[in-house]
C-alpha positions, 0 to 999 in steps of 0.5 A, a space after each residue: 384784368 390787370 396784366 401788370 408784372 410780377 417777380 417769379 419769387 414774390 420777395 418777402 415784404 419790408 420791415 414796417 416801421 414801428 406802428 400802433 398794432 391792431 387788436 390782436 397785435 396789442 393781444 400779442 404784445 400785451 402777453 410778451 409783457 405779461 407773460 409770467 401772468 399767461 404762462 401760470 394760467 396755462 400751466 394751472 389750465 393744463 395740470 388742474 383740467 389734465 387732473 381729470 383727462 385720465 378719466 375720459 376713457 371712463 366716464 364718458 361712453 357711447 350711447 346718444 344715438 337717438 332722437 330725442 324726440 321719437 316715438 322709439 324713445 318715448 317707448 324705450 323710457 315707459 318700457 324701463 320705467 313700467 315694466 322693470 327695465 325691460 327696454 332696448 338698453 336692457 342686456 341679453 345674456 345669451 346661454 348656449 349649451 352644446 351637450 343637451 338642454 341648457 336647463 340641465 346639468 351644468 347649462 342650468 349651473 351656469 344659469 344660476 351664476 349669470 342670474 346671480 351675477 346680475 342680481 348682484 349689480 344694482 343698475 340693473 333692474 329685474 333679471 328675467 329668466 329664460 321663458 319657454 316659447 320666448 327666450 328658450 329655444 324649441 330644442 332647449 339648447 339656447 336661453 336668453 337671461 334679460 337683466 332690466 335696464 336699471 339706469 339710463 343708456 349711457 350708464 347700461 354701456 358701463 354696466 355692460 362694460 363692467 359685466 362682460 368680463 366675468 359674464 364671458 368667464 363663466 362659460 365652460 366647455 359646454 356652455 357658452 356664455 355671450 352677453 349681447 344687445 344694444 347696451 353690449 354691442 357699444 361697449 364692444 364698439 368702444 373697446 375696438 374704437 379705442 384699440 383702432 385710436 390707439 393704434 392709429 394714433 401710434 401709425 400717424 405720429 411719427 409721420 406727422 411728426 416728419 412732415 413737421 421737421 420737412 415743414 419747418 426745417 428744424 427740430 425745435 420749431 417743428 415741436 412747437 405745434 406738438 406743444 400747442 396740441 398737447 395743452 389745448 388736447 388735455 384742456 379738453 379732454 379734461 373739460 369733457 370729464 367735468 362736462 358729462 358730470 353735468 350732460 352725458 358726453 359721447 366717447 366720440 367726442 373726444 375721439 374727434 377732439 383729438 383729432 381736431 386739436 392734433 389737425 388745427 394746433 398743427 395748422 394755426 402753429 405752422 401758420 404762425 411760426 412761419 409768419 414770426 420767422 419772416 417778420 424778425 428776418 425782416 426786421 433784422 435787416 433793416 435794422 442792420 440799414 439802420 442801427 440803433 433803431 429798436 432795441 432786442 425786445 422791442 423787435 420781438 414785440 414788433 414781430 409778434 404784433 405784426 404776426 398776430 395782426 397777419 396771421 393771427 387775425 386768419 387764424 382767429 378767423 379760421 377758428 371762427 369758420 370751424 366753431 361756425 359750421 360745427 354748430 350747425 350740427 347742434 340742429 340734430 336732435 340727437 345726444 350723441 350728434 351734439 356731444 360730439 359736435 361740442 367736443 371738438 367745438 371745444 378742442 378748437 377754442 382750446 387750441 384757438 386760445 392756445 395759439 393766440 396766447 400761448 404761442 406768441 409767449 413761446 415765440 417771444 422767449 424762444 425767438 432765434 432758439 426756434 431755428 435749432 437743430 436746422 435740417 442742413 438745407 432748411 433756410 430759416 428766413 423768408 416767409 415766401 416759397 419760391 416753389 409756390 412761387 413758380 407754381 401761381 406763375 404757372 397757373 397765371 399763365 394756363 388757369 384755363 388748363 389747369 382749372 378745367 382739368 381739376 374740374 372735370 376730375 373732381 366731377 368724375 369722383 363725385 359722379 357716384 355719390 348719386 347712388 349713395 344709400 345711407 342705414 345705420 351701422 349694422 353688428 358688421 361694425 363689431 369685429 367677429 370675436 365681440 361678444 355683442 355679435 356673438 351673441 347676435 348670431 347665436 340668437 339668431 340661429 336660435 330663434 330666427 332672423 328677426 330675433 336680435 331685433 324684437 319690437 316692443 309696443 306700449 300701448 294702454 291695456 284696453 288697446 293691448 288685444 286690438 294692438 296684437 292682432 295687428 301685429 299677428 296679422 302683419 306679414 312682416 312679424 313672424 312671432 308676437 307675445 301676448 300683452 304683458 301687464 305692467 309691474 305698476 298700476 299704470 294701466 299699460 301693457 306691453 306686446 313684443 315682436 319677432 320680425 321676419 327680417 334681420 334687424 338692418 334689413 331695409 325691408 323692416 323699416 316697411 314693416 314699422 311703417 305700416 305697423 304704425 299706420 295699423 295700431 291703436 293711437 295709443 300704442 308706441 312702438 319701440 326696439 333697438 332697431 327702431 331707434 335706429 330707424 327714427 335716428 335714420 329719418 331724423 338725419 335724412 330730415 336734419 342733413 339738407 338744413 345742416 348743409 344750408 346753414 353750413 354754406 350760409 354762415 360760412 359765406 357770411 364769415 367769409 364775406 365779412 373777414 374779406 368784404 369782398 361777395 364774388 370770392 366769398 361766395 366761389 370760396 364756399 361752393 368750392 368746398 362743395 367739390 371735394 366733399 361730394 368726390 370724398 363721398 363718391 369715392 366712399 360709396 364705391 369703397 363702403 357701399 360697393 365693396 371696392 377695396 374692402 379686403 385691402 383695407 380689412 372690413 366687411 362691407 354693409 352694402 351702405 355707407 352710415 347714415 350719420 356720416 353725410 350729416 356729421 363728415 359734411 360739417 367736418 369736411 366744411 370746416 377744414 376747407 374753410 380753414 384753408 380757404 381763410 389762410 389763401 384768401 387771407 393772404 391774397 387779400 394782404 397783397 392786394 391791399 398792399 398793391 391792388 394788383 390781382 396778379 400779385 394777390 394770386 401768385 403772392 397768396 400761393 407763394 405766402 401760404 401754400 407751403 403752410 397749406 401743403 404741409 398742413 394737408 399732408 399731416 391731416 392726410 397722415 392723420 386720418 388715413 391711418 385711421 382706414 388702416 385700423 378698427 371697425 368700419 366706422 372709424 375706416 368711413 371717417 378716415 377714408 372720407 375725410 382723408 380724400 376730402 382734404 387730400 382733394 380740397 387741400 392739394 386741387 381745391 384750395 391750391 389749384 381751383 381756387 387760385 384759377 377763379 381769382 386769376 379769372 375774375 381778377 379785380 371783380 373778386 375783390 370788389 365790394 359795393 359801397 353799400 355793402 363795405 359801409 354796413 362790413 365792418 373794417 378789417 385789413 390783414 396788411 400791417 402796415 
């Protein structure tokens, strides 16, 4: 291992001489000259895809949480065709009276205007009205009108969205009016989702906008990645408009994208400007030894080259890593899942393209501009930190120390993901005055526990007696209704039933496997909660295939962008860390009720079971995304010296400010989001808070700088046989 010294501040490398650039720094340069061209495409970009982001809030909804492929869902698309929409996406329009019968006086005026009222939407199918020993309660003070599922789920959403206003308006004194069910309880979602991301976002702002300014060290360069997030922001939003035209998009989707596109643009600008203000004070100074040598713009060209052919090529592998481990969530059968995942894919090349294109234009034309409105102790020059700096020497000189202790406390906070239960979100998600969970409680203190989750079976008509027996029989059920012939001539009938259990009760989902396993062969059983059951299971079978292909494609990119195994592969399972700590940490906040009042939620008893899966691969990309921008740097200096000593503390000293700074506004950002709306929303900014906090601040600038310190030359070696089948990439200019 190599001892060979290294200055305490690693000086900023010499201004290389006028060389041919790379493929991106021929890019960077290509768009200087031509940037009229660049700038009217983007400038049609942002005002033509911008037309339609109004809409996004609109169009898109928040239904696909299913698996396409289950039984469930299979059930749900017979019951909506053949028996007049009476399906799990069907809206229940609970009437409750408090003076006597709700069929009388003013309950059964009442009645007549939510019948109407629902006659007169056309997505909606038959309207049911309330049947006695069904949806009538035995003391007659509560009904239930069923309007019939007339479209597919994501358009009932919007059904429910419109209806639920004038629905909630007819209630009087004396009679009270909830529209509830699977279709009502997303509406109330999104409407509280919005509200928790409009608030969070008004929160993280100005925060993120400080760091910023403390980042960067002037007003001007710190709105530059504002500017970059906005265009690649409204592309995208308006993009996911002219998409759900095509396929229904989630309103998750864009949730995340906004997210994304504020967290990278942010990344990838202050990795970018930092790199062009070092490469022009640089060339600044050599051309003051040297007068005369290149001209104004041909030192701009020469900057932006160098910064695209440095920073710009981790930048673009970093893109690369994100788009690659998000794909992998394409592998869960579920609408909502791949809706998502495409979102924020999107919002990524977005900002990728914007930063790769519009970026170096913006620098080129501002150039010395970029360092107005300077803080007074800000320097504009320099790309090292000699804080940084002094902090690899520190860890060079005690790696065992250091590395041992963020180890152990890493394991300490991942301990408790061994107890980790996942279920789907139950209507504790809703806040208390939704109408969706008034209505549920109102059901069930009507018609029992088990009421708000009513299966439904389709089976053919000569099994519909066998299939009732089976279900009057099982403990699990406490009420079934008898077959009910379809509205066609389809030969099915239709059985529904009450079970004993509230519909999130991990005791149903025994009661549904056993029912399966009993039925006829025909028969499909069905329910809200079902799908929600399948969905569970679809992403217990999905999570472990997610995470492998995860972990493989981004150690292969990685190997790859670096050609170097050893660190490649360190690099990945580290990010493995601070994802399991996020998660330990979740379960005793989520799962365990540690904290609930201080953050404002009731707690599930479990943590959602989309979370692993989905926060698994969000979590990944934005570790990989540091780990690029570290291990990009270090390979840098050790192809410039090949001095593991200098690749260490130079890596920490080039890139750790960006890193700190980067993670700090993702910190910002999504825990504003635990401060705000349903628990949903708390899971993701909790979780995903912690794992940047922990990977970006003891991973990726603590652990990781250690294991190159300890396995010195080894991690950049490669074999011969390996390099000859990689292709050739450097990240030293010159």
């Amino acid at each position: 291992m190599s001892t060979t010294p290294a200055p305490s501040r690693p000086a900023d490398p010499p201004a290389p001489s006028p060389s041919r650039p790379g493929p991106l720094g021929r890019l960077g340069v290509w768009v200087t000259d031509h940037g009229k061209v660049v700038g009217l495409v983007w400038l049609l970009a942002v005002i033509g895809l911008g037309a339609f982001a109004p809409q996004v809030e609109h169009n898109l909804s928040g239904a696909g949480w299913q698996d396409s492929g289950s039984e469930s869902v299979a059930a749900r698309e017979l019951a909506q065709d053949h028996f007049g929409g009476n399906a799990s996406s069907a809206i229940q329009v609970v009437v409750r009276s408090t003076d006597g019968p709700v069929t009388e006086g003013e309950g059964r005026e009442v009645l007549a205007e939510v019948t109407r009222l629902l006659e007169a939407e056309p997505r909606i199918a038959d309207v049911v009205a309330p049947t006695p020993g069904a949806t009538l309660s035995e003391d007659g003070s509560t009904a239930i009108v069923l309007a019939g599922a007339g479209a597919d789920t994501n358009e009932m959403v919007r059904v429910a969205t419109d209806l639920k206003g004038e629905l909630g308006d007819l209630s009087t004194e004396t009679v009270q009016v909830n529209p509830t069910g699977s279709s009502l309880l997303w509406s109330d979602f999104n409407e509280a989702n919005l509200d928790a991301m409009l608030k969070s976002e008004l929160m993280s702002w100005p925060v993120t906008l400080a760091i910023l300014v403390l980042a960067f060290g002037a007003l001007v360069a710190a709105g530059l990645p504002l500017l970059l997030t906005l265009a690649g922001l409204v592309a995208s939003a308006g993009s996911l408009v002219l998409i759900n035209a095509l396929v229904p998009v989630s309103i998750w989707a864009f949730n995340f994208a906004m997210m994304f596109a504020l967290a990278l643009g942010i990344d990838y600008a202050l990795f970018l400007v930092v790199r062009y203000r070092a490469a022009r004070a640089a060339r600044r100074g050599a051309a003051t030894q040297a007068p005369g040598a290149l001209d104004e713009r041909a030192g701009r060209q020469q900057a932006i080259a160098e910064t695209m052919d440095t920073a710009g090529k981790a930048v673009l592998l970093s893109g690369l890593t994100v788009l690659i481990s998000l794909s992998a969530v394409m592998l869960v059968p579920s609408p909502a899942f791949r809706s998502m995942a495409g979102g924020i894919m999107l919002s990524v090349v977005f900002v990728l393209a914007a930063t790769l294109t519009l970026l170096p234009l913006v620098l080129f034309k501002l150039d010395d501009r970029i360092n107005r409105l300077a803080l007074p102790w800000a320097r504009s020059a320099g790309h090292g930190s000699p804080r940084f700096a002094a902090w690899g020497e520190w860890l060079w000189k005690r790696p065992i120390a250091w590395g041992v202790g963020s180890l152990l406390v890493l394991l300490a906070l991942a301990a408790p993901v061994l107890g980790l239960t996942t279920a789907m979100p139950s209507i504790k998600v809703l806040p208390e005055d939704a109408s969706a969970r008034i209505g549920y409680d109102v059901v069930q203190d009507a018609f029992g526990d088990g009421a708000p989750g009513t299966l439904q079976v389709v089976t053919e008509a000569g099994d519909g007696d066998a299939a009732y027996d089976v279900l009057a029989q099982d403990s699990g059920i406490a009420g079934v209704m008898p077959p009910m012939p379809a509205a066609d001539d389809s030969g099915l009938v239709m059985l529904q039933a009450v079970p004993t259990v509230d519909p999130s009760d991990p005791a149903l989902s025994d009661t549904v496997d056993r029912i399966r396993g009993d039925l006829p062969a025909s028969a499909l059983v069905g329910g809200a909660p079902v799908e929600n059951l399948d969905l569970k299971t679809q992403l217990d079978e999905s999570t472990p295939l997610v995470i492998g292909v995860v972990l493989v494609l981004g150690f292969l990119l990685l190997l790859v962008a670096l050609q170097a195994p050893l660190i490649s592969l360190l690099g990945t399972l580290a990010s493995l860390l601070s994802t399991a700590a996020a998660f330990g940490v979740a379960r005793l906040i989520f799962q365990e009720g540690y904290g609930a009042d201080l953050l404002g939620f009731e707690s599930q008893g479990f943590l959602d079971a989309w979370a692993p899966v989905f926060f698994f691969a969000m979590i990944f990309a934005i570790a990989m995304d540091y780990t690029v921008f570290l291990l990009a740097s270090a390979k840098e200096h050790y192809e410039r010296t090949g001095d593991p000593k200098q690749a260490m503390v130079g890596s920490l000293a080039h890139s750790g400010r960006v890193i700190f700074a980067a993670g700090a506004v993702m910190v910002a950002v999504f825990f504003t989001f635990a401060l705000s709306g349903p628990i949903p929303p708390k899971e993701m900014g909790v979780v995903l808070g912690l794992a940047v906090l922990l990977d970006a601040f003891l991973v990726r600038l603590v652990l990781l700088p250690v294991m190159l310190r300890l396995t010195g030359r080894a991690a950049w070696y490669c074999p011969t046989w390996l390099r000859r089948v990689l292709p050739n990439i450097t990240f030293a200019h010159d």
